[in-house]
VOPAGU-2260 file (C-alpha; in pm, 1 decimal, decimal comma):
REM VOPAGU-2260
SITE   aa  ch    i         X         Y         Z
SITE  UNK   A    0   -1664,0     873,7     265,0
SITE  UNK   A    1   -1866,1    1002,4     -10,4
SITE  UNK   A    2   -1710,7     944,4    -339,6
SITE  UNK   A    3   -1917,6     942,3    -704,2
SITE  UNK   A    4   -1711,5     676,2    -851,2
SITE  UNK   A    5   -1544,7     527,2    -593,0
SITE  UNK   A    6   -1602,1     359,0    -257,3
SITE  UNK   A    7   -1398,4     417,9      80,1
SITE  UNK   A    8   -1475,2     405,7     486,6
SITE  UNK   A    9   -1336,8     610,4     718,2
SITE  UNK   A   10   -1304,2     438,2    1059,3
SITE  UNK   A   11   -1191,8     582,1    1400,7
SITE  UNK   A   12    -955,6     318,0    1656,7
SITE  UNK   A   13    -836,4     492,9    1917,3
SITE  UNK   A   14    -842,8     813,5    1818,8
SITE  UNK   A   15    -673,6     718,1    1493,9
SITE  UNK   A   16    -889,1     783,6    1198,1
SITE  UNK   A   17    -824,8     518,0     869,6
SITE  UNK   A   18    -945,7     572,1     529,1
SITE  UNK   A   19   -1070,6     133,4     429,6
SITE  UNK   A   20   -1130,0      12,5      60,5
SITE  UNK   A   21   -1264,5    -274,1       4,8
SITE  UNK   A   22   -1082,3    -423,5    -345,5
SITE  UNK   A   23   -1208,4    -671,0    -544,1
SITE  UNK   A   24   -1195,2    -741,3    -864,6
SITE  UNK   A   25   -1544,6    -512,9    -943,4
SITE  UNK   A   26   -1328,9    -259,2    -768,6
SITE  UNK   A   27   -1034,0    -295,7    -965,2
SITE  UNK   A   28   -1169,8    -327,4   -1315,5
SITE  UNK   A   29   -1381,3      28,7   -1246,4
SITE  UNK   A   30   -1074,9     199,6   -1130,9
SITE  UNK   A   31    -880,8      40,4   -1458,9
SITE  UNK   A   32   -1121,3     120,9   -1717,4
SITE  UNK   A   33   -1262,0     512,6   -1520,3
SITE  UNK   A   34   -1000,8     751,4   -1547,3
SITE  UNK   A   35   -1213,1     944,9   -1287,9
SITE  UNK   A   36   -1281,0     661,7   -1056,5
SITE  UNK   A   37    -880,4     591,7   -1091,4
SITE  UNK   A   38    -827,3     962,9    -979,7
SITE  UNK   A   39   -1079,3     923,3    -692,2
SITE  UNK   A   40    -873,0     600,5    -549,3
SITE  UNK   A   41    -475,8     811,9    -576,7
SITE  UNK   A   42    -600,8    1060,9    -425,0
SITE  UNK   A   43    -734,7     880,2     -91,9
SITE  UNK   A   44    -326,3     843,3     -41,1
SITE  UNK   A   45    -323,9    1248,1     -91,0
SITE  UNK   A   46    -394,6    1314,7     245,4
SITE  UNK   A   47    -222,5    1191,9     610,2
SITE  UNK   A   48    -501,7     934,0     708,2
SITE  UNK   A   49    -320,1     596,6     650,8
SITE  UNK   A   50    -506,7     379,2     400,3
SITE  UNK   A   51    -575,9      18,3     451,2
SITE  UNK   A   52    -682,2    -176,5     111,3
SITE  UNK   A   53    -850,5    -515,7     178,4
SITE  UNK   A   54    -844,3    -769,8     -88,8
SITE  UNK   A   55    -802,9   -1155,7    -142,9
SITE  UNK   A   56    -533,1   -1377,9    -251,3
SITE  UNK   A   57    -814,6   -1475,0    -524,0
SITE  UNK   A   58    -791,8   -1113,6    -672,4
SITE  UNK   A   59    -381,2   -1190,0    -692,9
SITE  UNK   A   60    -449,3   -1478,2    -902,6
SITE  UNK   A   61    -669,3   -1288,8   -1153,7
SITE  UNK   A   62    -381,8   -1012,1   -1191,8
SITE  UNK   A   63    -513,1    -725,1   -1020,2
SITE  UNK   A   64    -276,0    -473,7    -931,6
SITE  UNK   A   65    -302,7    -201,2    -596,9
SITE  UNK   A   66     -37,2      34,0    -679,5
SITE  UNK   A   67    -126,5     422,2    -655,8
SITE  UNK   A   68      -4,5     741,6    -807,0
SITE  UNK   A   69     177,3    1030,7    -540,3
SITE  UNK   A   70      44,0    1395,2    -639,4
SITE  UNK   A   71     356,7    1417,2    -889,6
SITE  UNK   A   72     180,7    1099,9   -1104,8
SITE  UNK   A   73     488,8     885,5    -952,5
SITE  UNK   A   74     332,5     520,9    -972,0
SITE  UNK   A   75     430,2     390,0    -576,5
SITE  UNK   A   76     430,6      15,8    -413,8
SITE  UNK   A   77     239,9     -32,7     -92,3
SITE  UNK   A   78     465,8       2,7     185,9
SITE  UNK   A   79     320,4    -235,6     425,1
SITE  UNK   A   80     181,5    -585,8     347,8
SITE  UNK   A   81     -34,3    -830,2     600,1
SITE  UNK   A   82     -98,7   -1171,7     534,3
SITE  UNK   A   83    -388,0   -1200,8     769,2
SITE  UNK   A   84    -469,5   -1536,2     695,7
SITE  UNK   A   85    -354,7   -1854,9     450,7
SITE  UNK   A   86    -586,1   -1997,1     177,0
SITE  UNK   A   87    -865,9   -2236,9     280,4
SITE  UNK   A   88   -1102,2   -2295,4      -5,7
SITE  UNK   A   89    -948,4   -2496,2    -265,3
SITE  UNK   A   90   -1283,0   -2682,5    -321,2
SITE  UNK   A   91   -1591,8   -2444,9    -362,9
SITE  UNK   A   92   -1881,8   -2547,1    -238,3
SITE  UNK   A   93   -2219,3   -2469,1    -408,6
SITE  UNK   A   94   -2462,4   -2175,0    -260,5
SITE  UNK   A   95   -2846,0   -2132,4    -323,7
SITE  UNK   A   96   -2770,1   -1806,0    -543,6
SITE  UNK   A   97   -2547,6   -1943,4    -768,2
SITE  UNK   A   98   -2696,2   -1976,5   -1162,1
SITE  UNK   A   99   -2639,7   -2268,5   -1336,5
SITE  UNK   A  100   -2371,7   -2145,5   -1518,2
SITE  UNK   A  101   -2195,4   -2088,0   -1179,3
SITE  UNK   A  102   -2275,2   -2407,2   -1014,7
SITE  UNK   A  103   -2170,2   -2603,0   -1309,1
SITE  UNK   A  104   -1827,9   -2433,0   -1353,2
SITE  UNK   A  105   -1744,6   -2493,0    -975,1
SITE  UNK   A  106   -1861,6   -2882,6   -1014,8
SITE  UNK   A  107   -1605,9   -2866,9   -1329,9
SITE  UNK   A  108   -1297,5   -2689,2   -1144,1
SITE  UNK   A  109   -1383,3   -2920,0    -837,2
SITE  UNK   A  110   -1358,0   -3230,5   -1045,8
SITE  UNK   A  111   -1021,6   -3107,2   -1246,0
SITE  UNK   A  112    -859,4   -3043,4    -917,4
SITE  UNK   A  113    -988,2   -3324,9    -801,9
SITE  UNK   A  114    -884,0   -3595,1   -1082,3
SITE  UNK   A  115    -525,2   -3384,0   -1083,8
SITE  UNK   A  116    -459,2   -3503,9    -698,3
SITE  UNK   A  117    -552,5   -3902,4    -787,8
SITE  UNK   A  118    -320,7   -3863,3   -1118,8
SITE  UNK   A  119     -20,9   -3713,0    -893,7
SITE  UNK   A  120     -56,1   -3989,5    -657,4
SITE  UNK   A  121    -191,4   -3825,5    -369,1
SITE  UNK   A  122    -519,1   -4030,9    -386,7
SITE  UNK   A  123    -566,1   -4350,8    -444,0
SITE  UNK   A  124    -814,5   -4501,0    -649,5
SITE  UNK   A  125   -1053,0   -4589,7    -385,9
SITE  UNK   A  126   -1028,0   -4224,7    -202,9
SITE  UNK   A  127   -1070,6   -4082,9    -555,2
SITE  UNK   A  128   -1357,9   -4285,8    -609,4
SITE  UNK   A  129   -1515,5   -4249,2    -260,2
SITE  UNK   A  130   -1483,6   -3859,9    -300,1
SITE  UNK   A  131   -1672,5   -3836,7    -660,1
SITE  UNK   A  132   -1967,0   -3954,7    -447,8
SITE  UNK   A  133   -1959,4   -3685,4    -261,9
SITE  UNK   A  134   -1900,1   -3427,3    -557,9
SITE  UNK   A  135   -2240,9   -3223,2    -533,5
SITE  UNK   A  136   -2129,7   -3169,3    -136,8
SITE  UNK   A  137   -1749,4   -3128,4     -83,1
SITE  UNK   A  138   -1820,0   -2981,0     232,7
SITE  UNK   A  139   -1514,1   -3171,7     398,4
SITE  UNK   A  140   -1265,8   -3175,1     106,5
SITE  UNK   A  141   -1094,1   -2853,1     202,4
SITE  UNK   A  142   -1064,0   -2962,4     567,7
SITE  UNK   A  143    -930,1   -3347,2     451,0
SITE  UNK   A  144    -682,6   -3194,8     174,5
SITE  UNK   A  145    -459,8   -2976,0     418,5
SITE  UNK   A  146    -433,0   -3263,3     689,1
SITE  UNK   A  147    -453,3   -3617,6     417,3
SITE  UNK   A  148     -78,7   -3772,5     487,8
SITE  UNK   A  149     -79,9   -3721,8     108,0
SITE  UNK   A  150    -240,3   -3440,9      15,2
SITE  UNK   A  151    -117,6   -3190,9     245,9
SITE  UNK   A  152     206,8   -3201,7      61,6
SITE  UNK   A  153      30,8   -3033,0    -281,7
SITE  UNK   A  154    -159,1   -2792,6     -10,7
SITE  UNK   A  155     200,3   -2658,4     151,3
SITE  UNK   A  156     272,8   -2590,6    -209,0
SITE  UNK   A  157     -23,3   -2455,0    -314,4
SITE  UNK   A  158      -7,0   -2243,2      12,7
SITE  UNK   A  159     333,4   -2085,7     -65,1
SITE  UNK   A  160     221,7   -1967,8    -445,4
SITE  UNK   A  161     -52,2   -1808,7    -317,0
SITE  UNK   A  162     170,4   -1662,0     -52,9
SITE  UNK   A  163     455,0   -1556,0    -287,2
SITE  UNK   A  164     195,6   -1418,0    -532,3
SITE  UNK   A  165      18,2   -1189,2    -262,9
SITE  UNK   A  166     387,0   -1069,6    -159,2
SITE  UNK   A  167     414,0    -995,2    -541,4
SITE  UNK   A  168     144,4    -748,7    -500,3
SITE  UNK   A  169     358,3    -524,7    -365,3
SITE  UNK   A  170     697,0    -533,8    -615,9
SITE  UNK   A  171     526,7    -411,8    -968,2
SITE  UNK   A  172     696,6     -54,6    -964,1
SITE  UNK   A  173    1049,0     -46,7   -1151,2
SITE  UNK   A  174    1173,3     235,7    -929,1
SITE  UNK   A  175    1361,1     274,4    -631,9
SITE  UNK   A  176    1118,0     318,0    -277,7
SITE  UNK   A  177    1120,5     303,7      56,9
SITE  UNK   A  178    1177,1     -37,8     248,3
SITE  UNK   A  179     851,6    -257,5     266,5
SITE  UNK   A  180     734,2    -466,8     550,5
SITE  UNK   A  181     557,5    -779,4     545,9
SITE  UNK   A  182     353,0    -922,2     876,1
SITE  UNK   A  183     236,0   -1240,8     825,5
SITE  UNK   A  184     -13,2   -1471,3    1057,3
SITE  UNK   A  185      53,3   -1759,6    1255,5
SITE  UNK   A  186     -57,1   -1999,5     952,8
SITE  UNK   A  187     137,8   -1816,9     682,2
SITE  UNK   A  188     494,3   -1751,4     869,3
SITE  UNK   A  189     465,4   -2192,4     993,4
SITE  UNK   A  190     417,6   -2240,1     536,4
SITE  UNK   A  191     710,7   -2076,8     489,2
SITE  UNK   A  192     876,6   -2246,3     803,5
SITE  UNK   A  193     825,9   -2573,2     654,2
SITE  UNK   A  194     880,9   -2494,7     310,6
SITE  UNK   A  195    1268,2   -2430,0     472,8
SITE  UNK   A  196    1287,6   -2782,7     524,5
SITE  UNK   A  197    1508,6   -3025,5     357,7
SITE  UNK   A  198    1200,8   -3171,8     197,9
SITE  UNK   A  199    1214,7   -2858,6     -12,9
SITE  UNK   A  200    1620,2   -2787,3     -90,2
SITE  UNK   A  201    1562,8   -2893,4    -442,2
SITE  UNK   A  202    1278,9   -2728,0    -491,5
SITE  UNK   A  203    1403,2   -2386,5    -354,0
SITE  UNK   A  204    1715,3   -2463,8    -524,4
SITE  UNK   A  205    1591,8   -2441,8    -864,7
SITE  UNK   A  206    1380,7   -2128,8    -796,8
SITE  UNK   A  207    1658,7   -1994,0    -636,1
SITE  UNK   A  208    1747,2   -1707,5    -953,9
SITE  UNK   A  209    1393,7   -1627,2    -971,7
SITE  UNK   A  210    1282,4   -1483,2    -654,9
SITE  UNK   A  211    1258,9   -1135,0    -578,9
SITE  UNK   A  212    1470,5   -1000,5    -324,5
SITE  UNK   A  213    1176,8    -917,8    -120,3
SITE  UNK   A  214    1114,7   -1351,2     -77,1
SITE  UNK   A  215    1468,5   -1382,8     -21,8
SITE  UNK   A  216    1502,9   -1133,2     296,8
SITE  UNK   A  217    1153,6   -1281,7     413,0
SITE  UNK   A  218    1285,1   -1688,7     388,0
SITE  UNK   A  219    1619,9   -1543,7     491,9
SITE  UNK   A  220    1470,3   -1369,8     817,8
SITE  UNK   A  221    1255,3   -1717,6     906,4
SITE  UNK   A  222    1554,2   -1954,4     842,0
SITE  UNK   A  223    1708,3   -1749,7    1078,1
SITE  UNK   A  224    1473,4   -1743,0    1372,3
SITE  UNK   A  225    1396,0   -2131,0    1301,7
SITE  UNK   A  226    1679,8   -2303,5    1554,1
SITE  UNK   A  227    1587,8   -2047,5    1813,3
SITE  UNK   A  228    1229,4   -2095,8    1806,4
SITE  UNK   A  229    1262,2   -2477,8    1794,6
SITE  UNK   A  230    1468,6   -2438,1    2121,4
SITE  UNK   A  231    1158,8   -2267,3    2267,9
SITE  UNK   A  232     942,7   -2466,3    2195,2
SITE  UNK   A  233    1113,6   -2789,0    2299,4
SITE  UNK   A  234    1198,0   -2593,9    2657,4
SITE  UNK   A  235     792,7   -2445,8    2658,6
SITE  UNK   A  236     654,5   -2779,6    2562,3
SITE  UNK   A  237     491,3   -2962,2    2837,7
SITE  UNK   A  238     494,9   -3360,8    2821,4
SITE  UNK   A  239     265,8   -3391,3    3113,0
SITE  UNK   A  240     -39,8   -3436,6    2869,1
SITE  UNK   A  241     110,4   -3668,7    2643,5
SITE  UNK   A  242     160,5   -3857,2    2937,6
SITE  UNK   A  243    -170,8   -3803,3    3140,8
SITE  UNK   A  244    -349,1   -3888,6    2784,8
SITE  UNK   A  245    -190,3   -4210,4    2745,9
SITE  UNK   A  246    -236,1   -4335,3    3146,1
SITE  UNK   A  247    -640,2   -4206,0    3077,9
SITE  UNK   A  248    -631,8   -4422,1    2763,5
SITE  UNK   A  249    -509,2   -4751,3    2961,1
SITE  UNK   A  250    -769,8   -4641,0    3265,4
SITE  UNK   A  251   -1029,1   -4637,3    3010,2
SITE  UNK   A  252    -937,9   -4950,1    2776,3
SITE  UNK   A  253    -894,5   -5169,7    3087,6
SITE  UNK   A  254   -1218,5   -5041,3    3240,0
SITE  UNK   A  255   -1427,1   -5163,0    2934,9
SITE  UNK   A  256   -1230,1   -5498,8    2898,3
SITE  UNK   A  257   -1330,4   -5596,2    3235,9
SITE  UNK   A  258   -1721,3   -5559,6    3134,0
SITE  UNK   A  259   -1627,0   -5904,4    2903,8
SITE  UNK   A  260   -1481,2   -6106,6    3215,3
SITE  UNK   A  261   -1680,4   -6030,7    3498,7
SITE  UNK   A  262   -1981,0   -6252,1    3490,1
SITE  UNK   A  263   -2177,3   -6152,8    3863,6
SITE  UNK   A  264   -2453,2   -5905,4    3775,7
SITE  UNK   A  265   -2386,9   -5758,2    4085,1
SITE  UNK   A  266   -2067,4   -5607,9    3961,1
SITE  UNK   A  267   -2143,9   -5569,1    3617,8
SITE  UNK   A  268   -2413,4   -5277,5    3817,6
SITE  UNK   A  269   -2105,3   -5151,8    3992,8
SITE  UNK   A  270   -1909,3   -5110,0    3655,9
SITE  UNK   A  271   -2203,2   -4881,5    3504,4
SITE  UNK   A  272   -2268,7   -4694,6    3772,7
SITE  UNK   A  273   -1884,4   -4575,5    3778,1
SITE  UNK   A  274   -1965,1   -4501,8    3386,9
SITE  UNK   A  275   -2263,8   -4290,5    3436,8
SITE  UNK   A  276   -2069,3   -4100,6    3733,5
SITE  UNK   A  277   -1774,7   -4107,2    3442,5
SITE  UNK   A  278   -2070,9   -3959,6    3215,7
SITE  UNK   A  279   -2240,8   -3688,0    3432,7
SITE  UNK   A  280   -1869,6   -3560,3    3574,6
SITE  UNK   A  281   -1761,9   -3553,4    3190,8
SITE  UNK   A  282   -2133,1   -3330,9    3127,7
SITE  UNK   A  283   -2084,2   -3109,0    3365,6
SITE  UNK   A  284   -1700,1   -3021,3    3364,2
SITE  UNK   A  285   -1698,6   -3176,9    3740,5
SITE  UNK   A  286   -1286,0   -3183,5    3714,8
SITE  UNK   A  287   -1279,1   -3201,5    4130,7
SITE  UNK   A  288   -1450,6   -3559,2    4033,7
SITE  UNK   A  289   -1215,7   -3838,2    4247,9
SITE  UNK   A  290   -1251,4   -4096,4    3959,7
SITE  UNK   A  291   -1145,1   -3830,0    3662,5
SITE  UNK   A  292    -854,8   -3737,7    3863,4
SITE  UNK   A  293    -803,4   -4087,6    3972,5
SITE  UNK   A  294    -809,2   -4191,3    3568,0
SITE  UNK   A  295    -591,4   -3913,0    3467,7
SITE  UNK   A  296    -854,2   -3769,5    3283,8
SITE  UNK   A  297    -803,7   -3396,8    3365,3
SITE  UNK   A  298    -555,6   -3120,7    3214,4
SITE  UNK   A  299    -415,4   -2803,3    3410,2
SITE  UNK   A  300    -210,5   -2599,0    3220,4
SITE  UNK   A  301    -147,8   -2240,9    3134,1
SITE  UNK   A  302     -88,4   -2340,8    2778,5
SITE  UNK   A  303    -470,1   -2341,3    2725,5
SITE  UNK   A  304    -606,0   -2024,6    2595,7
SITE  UNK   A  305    -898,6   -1902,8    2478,1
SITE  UNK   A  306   -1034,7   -2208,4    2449,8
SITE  UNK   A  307    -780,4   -2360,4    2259,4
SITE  UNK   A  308    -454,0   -2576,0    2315,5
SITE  UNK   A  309    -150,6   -2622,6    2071,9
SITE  UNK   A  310     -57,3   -2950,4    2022,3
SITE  UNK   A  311     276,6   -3145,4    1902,2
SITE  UNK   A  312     231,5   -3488,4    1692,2
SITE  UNK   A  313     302,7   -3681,6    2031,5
SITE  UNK   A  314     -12,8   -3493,1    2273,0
SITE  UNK   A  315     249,9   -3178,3    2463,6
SITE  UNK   A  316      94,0   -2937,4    2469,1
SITE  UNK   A  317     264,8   -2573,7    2380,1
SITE  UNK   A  318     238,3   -2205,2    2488,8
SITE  UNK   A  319      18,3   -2035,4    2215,4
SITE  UNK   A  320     340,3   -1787,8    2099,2
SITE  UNK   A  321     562,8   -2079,2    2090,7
SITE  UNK   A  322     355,0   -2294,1    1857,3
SITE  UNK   A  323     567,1   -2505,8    1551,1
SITE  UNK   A  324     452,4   -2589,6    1202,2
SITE  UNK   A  325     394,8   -2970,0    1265,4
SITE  UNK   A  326     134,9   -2846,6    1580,9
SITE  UNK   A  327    -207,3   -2817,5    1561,2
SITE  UNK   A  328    -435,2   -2594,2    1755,0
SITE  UNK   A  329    -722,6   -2781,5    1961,4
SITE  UNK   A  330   -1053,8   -2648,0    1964,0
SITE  UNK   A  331   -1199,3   -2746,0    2301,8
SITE  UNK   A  332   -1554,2   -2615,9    2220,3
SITE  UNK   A  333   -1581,1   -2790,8    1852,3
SITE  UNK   A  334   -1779,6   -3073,7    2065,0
SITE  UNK   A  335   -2012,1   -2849,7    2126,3
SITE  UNK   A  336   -2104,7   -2695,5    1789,3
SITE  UNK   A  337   -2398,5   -2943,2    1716,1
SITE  UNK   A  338   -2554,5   -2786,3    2091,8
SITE  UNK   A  339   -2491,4   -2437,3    2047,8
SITE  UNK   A  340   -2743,8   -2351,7    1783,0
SITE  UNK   A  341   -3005,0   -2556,0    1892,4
SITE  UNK   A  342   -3234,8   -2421,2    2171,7
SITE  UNK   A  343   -3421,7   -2749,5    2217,2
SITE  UNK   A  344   -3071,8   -2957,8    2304,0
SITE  UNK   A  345   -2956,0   -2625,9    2533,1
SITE  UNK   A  346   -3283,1   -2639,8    2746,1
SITE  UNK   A  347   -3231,8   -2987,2    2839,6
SITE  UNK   A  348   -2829,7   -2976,3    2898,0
SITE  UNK   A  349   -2934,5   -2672,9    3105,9
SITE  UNK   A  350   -3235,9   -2861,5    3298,6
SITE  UNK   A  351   -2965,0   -3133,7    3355,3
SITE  UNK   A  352   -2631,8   -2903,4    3469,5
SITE  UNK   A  353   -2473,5   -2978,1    3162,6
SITE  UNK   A  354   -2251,1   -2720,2    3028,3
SITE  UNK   A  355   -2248,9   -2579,5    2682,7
SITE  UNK   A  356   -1883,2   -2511,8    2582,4
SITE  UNK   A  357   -1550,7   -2489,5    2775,0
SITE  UNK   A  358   -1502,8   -2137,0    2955,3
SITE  UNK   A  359   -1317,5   -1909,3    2730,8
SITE  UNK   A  360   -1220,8   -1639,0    3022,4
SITE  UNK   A  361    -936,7   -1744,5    3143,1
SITE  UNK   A  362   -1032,0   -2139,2    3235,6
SITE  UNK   A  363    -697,8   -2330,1    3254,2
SITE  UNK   A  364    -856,3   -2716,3    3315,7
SITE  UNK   A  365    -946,6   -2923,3    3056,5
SITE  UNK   A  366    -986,0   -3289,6    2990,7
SITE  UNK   A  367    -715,9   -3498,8    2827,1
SITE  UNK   A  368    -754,2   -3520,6    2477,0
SITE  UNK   A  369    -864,8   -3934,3    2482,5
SITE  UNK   A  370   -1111,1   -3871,7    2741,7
SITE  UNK   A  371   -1223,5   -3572,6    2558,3
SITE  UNK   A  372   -1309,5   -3794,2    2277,0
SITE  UNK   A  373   -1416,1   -4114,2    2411,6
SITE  UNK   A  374   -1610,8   -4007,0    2675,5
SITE  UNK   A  375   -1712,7   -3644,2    2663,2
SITE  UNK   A  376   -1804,3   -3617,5    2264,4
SITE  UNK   A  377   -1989,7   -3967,0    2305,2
SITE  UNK   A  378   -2196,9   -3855,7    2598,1
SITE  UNK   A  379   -2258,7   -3503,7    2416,7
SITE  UNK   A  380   -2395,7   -3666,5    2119,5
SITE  UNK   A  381   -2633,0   -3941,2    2310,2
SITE  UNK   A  382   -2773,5   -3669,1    2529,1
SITE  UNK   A  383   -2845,1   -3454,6    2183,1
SITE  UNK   A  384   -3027,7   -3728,0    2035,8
């Protein structure tokens, strides 16, 4: 869409055209400052195409607004708001283009947030210490703060302000409008889920007379649908790989224990030969293998999907849809990152019948997560090297 001061995409989906800004902060402070650039962006909402605005929770933070004016100059809310995803990058990490200035200020911000999570409590001295080594490369610290036993208490939080700040976006105008609706992601609906609990009364308690009534109908509308969800899940949930894990785990532990007491050679050979088979079968997915099925080392369930299975603290497993906030999805194929880029490593798995990843169409058999570990990601990572 050809515009002199401002830029928008039309995009066809099934036979539905959409008129798609991209707003950032450049965006923003051109439409603030341009009367004609400001015209430009009202009067994309002139017209019936629907118009989607993308932005980031980062642009919430630095007070950009998206409101528009109707043809009569009326200033108007958005009417629909989707969280499409929850905050990630708490820790920036350092790129090739950035100038000194740039790469400097991150180091600084890193470091602040950084000495503001040891002073709180939720690292101790020798984490705190052990992650200033790694300051010039905090390419793990986002991933460790949102699952430390500590930290990911200050990441919930930080989660819901950046959450209740996006839904802000959309409650500036001081006049009556039409109702909004606000569709959040998996991620983002599971924050607010556990920011219900009674670890938070207090909390919500005293911010309570400060909410907007927008936050209350949202929390409200979860708090709600919690008991009946929890009932689903519990009924969904299937124990039967919680229980398969932990009968693989003894299989395994007492198979390696008996390499210390048996002293003829000529059994010690029998012992690693069942490994390599254990090895191989593990390579190439060979589920229909009598010793994996005879170890409990195999998973059939139709709660795997896409590649991916849901899991509670204790190993069930849970239908995608039916997920809880204390679950975790599973990556099956995250073994297989270090051989999927490398054309070398996928040669010789290939020369050898070794697969490359778990089958994302539809596959409902995987291996139990301790074998998956112990055996699979170990063999993966010998054969790479």
């Amino acid at each position: 869409m050809e515009r002199k001061l401002f830029t928008a995409y039309e995009l066809d989906i099934n036979n539905q055209t959409f008129v798609v800004v991209f707003y950032n902060a450049e965006q923003a402070k051109r439409i603030r400052q341009t009367a004609g650039a400001k015209n430009e962006f009202n009067q994309l909402f002139h017209t019936e195409l629907p118009v989607v605005v993308v932005t980031q929770y980062l642009t919430a933070g630095n007070g950009v607004n998206i409101q528009y004016e109707l043809q009569d100059g009326t200033e108007r809310d958005f009417l629909n708001l989707y969280l499409l995803e929850v905050p990630y990058f708490y820790f920036s990490n350092g790129s090739e283009d950035d100038t000194d200035e740039e790469r400097i200020a991150k180091l600084k911000e890193n470091l602040w947030y950084l000495a503001k999570l040891h002073s709180e409590k939720y690292l101790s001295e020798q984490e705190f210490r052990a992650k200033l080594s790694t300051l010039h490369k905090p390419n793990d610290w986002n991933n460790t703060y949102q699952h430390h036993p500590r930290m990911s208490h200050d990441y919930l939080l930080n989660t819901i302000a950046s959450l209740i700040q996006a839904m802000g976006r959309i409650e500036r105008v001081w006049k009556p409008i039409p109702d909004q609706s606000v569709v959040l992601c998996r991620e983002a609906y599971h924050a607010f889920q556990q920011f219900l609990g009674p670890e938070f009364d207090d909390l919500r308690y005293i911010r309570e007379p400060m909410i907007s009534h927008n936050l209350q109908t949202l929390l409200a509308k979860i708090e709600e649908q919690i008991p009946q969800q929890e009932r689903m899940a519990r009924r969904k949930q299937d124990a039967r790989l919680a229980e398969l894990n932990e009968v693989c785990k003894r299989n395994i532990t007492q198979f390696i224990e008996r390499f210390d007491t048996i002293r003829s050679q000529a059994d010690r050979g029998k012992l690693r030969q069942i490994w390599r088979r254990l090895r191989i079968a593990a390579l190439r997915h060979d589920f229909a293998d009598n010793t994996l099925q005879e170890w409990s080392a195999v998973y059939n369930s139709p709660n795997v999907h896409n590649g991916e299975v849901y899991l509670s603290p204790d190993y069930e497993s849970l239908p995608i849809n039916h997920d809880q906030p204390d679950s975790r999805a599973w990556r099956l194929n995250a073994v297989y990152d270090v051989v999927s880029d490398n054309h070398t490593i996928r040669e010789y798995f290939a020369k050898h019948g070794y697969e490359f990843d778990f089958d994302m169409d539809g596959a409902k058999i995987v291996f139990v997560p301790y074998f998956h570990q112990a055996i699979l990601s170990g063999a993966i990572g010998e054969e790479a090297i």
